[in-house]
C-alpha positions as CSV (number, residue, x, y, z in Angstrom):
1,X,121.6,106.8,104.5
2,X,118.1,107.9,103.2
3,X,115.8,104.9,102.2
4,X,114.4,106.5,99.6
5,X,110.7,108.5,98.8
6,X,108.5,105.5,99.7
7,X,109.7,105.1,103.4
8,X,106.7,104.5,105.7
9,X,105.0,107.2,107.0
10,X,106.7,110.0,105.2
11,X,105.5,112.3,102.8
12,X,106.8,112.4,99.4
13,X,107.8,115.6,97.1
14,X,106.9,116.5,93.8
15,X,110.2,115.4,92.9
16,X,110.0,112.1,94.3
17,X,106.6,111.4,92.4
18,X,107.8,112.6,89.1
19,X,111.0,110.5,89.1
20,X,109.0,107.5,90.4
21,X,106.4,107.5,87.1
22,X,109.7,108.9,85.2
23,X,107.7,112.0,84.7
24,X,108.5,115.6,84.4
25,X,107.9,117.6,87.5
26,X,105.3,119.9,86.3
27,X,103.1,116.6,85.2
28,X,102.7,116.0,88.9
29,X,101.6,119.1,89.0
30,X,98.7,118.8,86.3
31,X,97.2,115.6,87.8
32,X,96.9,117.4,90.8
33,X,94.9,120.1,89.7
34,X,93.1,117.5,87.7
35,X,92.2,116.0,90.9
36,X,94.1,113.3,90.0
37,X,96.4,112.9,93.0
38,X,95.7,113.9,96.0
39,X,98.1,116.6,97.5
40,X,99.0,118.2,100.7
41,X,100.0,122.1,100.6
42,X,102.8,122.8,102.8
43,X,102.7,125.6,105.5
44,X,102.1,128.5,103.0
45,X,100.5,127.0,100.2
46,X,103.6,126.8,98.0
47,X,104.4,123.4,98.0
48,X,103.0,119.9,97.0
49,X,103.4,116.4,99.6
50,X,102.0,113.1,98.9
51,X,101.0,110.1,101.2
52,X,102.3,107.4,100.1
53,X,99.2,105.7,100.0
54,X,97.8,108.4,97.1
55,X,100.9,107.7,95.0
56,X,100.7,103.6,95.2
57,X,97.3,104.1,93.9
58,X,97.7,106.0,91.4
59,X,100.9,103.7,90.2
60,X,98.2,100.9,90.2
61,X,96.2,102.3,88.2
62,X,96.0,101.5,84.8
63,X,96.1,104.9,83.2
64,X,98.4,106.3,85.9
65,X,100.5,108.4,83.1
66,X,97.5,110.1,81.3
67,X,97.5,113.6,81.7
């Protein structure tokens, strides 16, 4: 059984981030070239991982769904 995207010490997906702030993927997308959430290219620079960390803080936030 998977225990979900927020299980310590793994990196979540864009997927993962959009469902959690019930968000479309490609807004993930936007605050990270905003520089508003950190991301982690995978080997080959096509795709986006987040530490958990960067996505709890970003969820605390108080304007965490602004574009």
């Amino acid at each position: 059984m998977n225990a979900g995207p927020t299980t310590e010490g793994r990196l979540m997906r864009v997927s993962e981030v959009a469902a959690l702030f019930d968000v479309e993927d490609e807004t993930v997308r936007v605050w990270v070239r905003g520089g508003k959430l950190k991301a982690i290219r995978t080997p080959g620079g096509r795709g986006l991982r987040f530490r958990r960390e960067d996505v709890e803080a970003l969820l605390s936030s108080p304007t965490e769904t602004t574009a």
